[in-house]
Backbone as JSON Lines, residues from 0, in Angstrom:
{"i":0,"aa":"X","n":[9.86,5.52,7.19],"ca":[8.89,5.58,6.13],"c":[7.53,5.13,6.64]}
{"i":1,"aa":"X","n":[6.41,5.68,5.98],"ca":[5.23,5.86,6.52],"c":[3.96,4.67,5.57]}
{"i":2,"aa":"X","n":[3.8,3.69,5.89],"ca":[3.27,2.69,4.82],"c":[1.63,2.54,5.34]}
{"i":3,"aa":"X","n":[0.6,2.6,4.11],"ca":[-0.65,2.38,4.83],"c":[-1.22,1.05,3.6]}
{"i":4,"aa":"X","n":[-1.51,-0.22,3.88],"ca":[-2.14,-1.29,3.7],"c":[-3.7,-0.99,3.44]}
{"i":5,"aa":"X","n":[-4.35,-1.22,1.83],"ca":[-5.56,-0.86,1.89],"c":[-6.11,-1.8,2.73]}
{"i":6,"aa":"X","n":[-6.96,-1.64,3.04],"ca":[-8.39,-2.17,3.56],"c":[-8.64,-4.0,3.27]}
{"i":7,"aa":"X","n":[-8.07,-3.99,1.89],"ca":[-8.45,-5.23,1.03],"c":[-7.21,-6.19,1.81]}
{"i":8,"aa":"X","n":[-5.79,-5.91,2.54],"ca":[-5.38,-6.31,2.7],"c":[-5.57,-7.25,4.24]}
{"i":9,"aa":"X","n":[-4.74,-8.39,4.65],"ca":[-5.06,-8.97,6.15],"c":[-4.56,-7.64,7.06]}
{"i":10,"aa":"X","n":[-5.06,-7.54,8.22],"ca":[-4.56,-6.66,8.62],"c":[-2.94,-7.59,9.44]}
{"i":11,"aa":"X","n":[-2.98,-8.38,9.68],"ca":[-1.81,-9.38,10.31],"c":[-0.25,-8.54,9.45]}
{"i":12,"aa":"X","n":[-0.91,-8.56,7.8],"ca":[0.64,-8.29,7.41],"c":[0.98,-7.22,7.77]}
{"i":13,"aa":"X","n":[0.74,-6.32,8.49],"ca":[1.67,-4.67,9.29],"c":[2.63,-5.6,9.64]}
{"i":14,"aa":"X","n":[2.6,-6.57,10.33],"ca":[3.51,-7.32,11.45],"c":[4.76,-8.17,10.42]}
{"i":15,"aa":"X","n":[4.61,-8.13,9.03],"ca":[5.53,-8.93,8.39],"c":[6.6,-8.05,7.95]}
{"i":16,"aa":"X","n":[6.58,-6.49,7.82],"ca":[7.31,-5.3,7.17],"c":[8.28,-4.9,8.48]}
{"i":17,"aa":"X","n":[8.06,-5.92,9.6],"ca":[9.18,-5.44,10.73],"c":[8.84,-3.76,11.11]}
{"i":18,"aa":"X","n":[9.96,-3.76,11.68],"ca":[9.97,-2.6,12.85],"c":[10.81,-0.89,12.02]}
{"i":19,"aa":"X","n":[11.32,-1.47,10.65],"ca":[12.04,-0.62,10.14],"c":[11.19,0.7,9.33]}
{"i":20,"aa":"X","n":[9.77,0.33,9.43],"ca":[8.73,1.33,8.25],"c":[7.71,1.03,9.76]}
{"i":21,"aa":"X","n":[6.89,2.49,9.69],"ca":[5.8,2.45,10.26],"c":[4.38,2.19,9.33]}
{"i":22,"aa":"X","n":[3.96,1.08,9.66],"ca":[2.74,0.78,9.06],"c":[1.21,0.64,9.58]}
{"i":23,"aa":"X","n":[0.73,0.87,9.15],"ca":[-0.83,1.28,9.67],"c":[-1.58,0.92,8.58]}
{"i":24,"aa":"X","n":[-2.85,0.03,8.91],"ca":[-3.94,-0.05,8.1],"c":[-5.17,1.08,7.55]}
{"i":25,"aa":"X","n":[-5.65,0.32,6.91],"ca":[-6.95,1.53,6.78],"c":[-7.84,1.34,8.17]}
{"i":26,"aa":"X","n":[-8.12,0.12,8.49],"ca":[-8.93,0.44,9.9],"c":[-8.42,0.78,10.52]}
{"i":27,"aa":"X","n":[-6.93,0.45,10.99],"ca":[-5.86,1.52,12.41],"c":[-6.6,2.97,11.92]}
{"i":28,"aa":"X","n":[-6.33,3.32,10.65],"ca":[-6.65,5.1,10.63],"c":[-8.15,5.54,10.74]}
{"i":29,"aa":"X","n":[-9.51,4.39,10.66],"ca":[-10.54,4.34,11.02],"c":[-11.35,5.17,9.61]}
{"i":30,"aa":"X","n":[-10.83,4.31,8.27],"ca":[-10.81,5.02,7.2],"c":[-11.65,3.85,6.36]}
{"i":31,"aa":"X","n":[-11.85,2.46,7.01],"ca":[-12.7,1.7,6.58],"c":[-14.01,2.38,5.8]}
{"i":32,"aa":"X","n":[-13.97,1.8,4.5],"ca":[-15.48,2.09,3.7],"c":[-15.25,3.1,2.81]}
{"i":33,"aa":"X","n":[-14.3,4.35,3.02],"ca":[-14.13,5.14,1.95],"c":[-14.12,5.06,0.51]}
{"i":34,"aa":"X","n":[-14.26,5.82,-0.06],"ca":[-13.83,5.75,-1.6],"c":[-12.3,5.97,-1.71]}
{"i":35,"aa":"X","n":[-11.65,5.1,-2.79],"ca":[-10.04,4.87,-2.9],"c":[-9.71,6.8,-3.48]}
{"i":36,"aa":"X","n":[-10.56,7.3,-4.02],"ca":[-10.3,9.3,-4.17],"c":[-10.37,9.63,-2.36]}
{"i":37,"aa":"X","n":[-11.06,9.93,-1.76],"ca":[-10.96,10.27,-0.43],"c":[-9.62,9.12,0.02]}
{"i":38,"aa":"X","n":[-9.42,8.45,-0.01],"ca":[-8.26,7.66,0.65],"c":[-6.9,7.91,0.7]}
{"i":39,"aa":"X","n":[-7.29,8.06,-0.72],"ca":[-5.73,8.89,-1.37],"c":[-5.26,9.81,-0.9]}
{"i":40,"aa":"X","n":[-6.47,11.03,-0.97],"ca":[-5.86,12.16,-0.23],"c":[-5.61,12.17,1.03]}
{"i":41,"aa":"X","n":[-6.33,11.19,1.95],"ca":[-6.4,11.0,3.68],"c":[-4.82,10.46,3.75]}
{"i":42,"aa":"X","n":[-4.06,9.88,2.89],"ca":[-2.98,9.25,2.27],"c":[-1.75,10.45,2.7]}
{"i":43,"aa":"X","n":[-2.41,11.15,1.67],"ca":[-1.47,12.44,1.42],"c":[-1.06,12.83,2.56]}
{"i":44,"aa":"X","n":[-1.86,13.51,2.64],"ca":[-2.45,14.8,4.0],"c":[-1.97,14.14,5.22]}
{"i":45,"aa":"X","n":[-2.33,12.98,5.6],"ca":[-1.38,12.14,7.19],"c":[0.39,11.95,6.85]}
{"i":46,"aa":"X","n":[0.67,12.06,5.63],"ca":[2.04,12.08,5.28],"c":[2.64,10.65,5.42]}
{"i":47,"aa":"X","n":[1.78,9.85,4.53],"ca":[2.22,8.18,4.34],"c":[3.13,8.85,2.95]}
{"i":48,"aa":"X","n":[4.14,7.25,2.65],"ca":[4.84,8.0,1.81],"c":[4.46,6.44,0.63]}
{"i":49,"aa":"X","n":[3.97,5.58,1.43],"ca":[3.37,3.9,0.47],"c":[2.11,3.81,0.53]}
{"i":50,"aa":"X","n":[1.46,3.17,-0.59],"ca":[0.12,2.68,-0.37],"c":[0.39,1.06,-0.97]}
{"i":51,"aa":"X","n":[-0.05,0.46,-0.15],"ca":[-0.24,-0.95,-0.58],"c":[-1.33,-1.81,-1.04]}
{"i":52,"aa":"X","n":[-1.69,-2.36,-1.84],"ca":[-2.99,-2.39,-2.28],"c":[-3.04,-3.64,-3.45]}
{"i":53,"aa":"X","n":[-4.14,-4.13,-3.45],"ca":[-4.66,-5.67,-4.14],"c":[-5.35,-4.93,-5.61]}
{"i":54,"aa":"X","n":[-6.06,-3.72,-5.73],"ca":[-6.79,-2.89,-6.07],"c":[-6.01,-2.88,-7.57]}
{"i":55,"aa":"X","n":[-6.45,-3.82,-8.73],"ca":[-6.25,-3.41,-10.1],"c":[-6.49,-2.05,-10.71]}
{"i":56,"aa":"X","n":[-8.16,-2.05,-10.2],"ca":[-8.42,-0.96,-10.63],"c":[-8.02,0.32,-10.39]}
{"i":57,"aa":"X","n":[-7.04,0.65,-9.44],"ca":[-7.18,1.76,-8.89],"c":[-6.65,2.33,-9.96]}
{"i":58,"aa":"X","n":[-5.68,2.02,-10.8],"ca":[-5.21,2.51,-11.49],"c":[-5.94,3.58,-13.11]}
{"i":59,"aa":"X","n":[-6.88,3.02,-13.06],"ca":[-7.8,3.14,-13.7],"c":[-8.78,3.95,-13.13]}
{"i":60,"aa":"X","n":[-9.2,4.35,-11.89],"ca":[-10.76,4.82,-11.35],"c":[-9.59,6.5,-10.83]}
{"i":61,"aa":"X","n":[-8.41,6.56,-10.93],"ca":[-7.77,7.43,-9.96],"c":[-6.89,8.65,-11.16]}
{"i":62,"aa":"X","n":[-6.24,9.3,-10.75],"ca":[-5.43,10.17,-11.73],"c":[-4.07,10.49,-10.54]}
{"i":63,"aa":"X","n":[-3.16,9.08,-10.99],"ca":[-2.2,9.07,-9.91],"c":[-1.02,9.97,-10.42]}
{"i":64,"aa":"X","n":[-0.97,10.79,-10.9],"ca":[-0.21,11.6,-11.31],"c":[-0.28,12.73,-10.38]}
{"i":65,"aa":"X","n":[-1.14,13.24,-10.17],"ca":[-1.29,14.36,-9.56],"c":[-1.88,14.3,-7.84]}
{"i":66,"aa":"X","n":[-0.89,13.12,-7.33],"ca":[-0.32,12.68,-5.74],"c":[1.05,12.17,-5.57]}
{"i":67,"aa":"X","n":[1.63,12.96,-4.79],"ca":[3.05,13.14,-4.19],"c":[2.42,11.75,-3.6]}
{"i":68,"aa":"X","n":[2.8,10.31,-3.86],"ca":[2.72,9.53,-3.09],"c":[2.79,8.11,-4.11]}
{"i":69,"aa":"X","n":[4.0,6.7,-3.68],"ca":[4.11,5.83,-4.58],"c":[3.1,4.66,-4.14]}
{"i":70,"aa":"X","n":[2.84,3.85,-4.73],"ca":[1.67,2.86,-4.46],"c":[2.35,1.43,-5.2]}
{"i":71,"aa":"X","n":[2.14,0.48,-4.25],"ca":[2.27,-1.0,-4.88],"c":[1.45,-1.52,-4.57]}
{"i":72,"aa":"X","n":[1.29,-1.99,-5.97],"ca":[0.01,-3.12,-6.29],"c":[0.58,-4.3,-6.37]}
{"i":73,"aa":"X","n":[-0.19,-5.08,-5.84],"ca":[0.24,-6.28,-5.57],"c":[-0.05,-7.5,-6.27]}
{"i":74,"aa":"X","n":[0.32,-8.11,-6.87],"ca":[0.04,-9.06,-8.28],"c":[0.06,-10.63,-7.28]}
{"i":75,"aa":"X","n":[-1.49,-10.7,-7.0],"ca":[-1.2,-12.31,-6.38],"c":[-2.52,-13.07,-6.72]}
{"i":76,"aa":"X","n":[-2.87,-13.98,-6.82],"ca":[-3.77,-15.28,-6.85],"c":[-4.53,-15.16,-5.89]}
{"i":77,"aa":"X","n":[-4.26,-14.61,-4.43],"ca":[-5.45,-14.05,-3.38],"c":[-5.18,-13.2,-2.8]}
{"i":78,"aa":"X","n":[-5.8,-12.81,-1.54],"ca":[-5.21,-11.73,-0.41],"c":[-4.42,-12.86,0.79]}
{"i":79,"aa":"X","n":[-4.52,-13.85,0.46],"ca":[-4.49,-14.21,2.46],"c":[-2.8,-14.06,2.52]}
{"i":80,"aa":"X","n":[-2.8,-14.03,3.97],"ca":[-1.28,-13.05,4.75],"c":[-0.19,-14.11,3.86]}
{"i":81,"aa":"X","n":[-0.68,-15.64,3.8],"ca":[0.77,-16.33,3.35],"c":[1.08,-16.22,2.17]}
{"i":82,"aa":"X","n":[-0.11,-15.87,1.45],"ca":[0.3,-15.36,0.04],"c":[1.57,-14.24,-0.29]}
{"i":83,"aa":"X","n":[0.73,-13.26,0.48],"ca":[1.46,-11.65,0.66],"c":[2.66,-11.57,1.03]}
{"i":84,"aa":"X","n":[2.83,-12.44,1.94],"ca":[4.43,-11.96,2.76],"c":[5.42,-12.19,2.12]}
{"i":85,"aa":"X","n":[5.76,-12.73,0.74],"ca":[7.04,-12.71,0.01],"c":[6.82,-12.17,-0.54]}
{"i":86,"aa":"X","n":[5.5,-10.97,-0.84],"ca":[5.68,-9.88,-1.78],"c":[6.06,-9.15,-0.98]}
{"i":87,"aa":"X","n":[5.47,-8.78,0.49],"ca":[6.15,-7.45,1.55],"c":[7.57,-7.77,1.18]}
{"i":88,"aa":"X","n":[8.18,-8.77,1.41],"ca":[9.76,-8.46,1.02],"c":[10.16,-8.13,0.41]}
{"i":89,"aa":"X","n":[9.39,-8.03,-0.8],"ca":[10.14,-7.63,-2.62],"c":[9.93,-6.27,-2.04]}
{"i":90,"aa":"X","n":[8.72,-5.74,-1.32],"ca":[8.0,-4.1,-1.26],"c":[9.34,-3.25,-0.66]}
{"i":91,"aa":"X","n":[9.5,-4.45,0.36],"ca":[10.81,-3.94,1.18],"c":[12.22,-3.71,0.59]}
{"i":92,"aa":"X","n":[12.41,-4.43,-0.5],"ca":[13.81,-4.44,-1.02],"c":[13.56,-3.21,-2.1]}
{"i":93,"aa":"X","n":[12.37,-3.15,-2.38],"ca":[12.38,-1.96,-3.61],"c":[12.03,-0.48,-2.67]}
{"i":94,"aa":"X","n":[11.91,-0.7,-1.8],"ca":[11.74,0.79,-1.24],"c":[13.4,0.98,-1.19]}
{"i":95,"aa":"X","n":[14.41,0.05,-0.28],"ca":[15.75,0.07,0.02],"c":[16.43,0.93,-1.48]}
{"i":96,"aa":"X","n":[15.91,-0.08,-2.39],"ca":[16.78,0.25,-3.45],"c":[16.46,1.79,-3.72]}
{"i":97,"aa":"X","n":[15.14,2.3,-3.57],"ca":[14.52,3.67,-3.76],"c":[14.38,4.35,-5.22]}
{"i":98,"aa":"X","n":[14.58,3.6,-5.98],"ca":[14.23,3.65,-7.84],"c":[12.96,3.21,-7.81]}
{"i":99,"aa":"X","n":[11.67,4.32,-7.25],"ca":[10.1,3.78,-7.35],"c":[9.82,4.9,-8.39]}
{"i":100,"aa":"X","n":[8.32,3.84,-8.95],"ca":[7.43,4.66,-9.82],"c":[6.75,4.8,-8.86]}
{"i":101,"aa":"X","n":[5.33,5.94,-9.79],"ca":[4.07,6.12,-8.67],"c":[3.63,4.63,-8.57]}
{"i":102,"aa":"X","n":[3.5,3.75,-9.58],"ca":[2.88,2.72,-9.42],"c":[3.98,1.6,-9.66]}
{"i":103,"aa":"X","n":[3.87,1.09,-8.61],"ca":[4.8,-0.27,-8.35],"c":[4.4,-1.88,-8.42]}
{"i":104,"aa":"X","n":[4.28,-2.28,-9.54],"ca":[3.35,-3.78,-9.61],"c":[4.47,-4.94,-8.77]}
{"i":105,"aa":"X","n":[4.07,-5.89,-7.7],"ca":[5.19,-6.38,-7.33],"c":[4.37,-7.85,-7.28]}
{"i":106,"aa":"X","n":[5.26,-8.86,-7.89],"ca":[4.6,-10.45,-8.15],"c":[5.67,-11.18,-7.66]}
């Protein structure tokens, strides 16, 4: 599985999702600065199959219906990596289980 970490995230956490999902940031893909509409589709089109993201709004600024692609938002108090990394695990156990919406809130 193909996972891309917005921008907003540390880039350190690729390294917490292990070796089992290929993950890549927005700067690995050199996608820094975009608009989250261009992202999405850069999303698509490279054939990620996660978007991970801090981004309330996206839900709101986007029309996620009409992208083959699931997204978790991430429900935390900040960004920093020690925050995050017991949500990558929940991200991880709910991909396993594979009962995703487009939008996946994970706290």
């Amino acid at each position: 599985m193909k996972i891309l970490l917005d921008e907003n995230l540390p880039k350190k956490l690729k390294a917490d999702f292990g070796t089992e999902h290929e993950v890549k940031t927005v700067r690995d893909m050199g996608w820094l600065g975009k608009k989250n509409g261009e992202i999405l589709g850069l999303i698509v089109f490279n054939g990620f199959d996660y978007f991970v993201t801090i981004d309330k709004n996206l839900r709101f600024q986007q029309n996620l219906d009409r992208i083959e692609l699931k997204i978790f938002l991430l429900l935390a108090k900040n960004n920093r990596r020690e925050t995050l990394q017991v949500l990558v695990e929940k991200i991880k156990e709910r991909i396993q289980e594979g009962n995703l919406q487009k939008l996946n809130e994970i706290s």
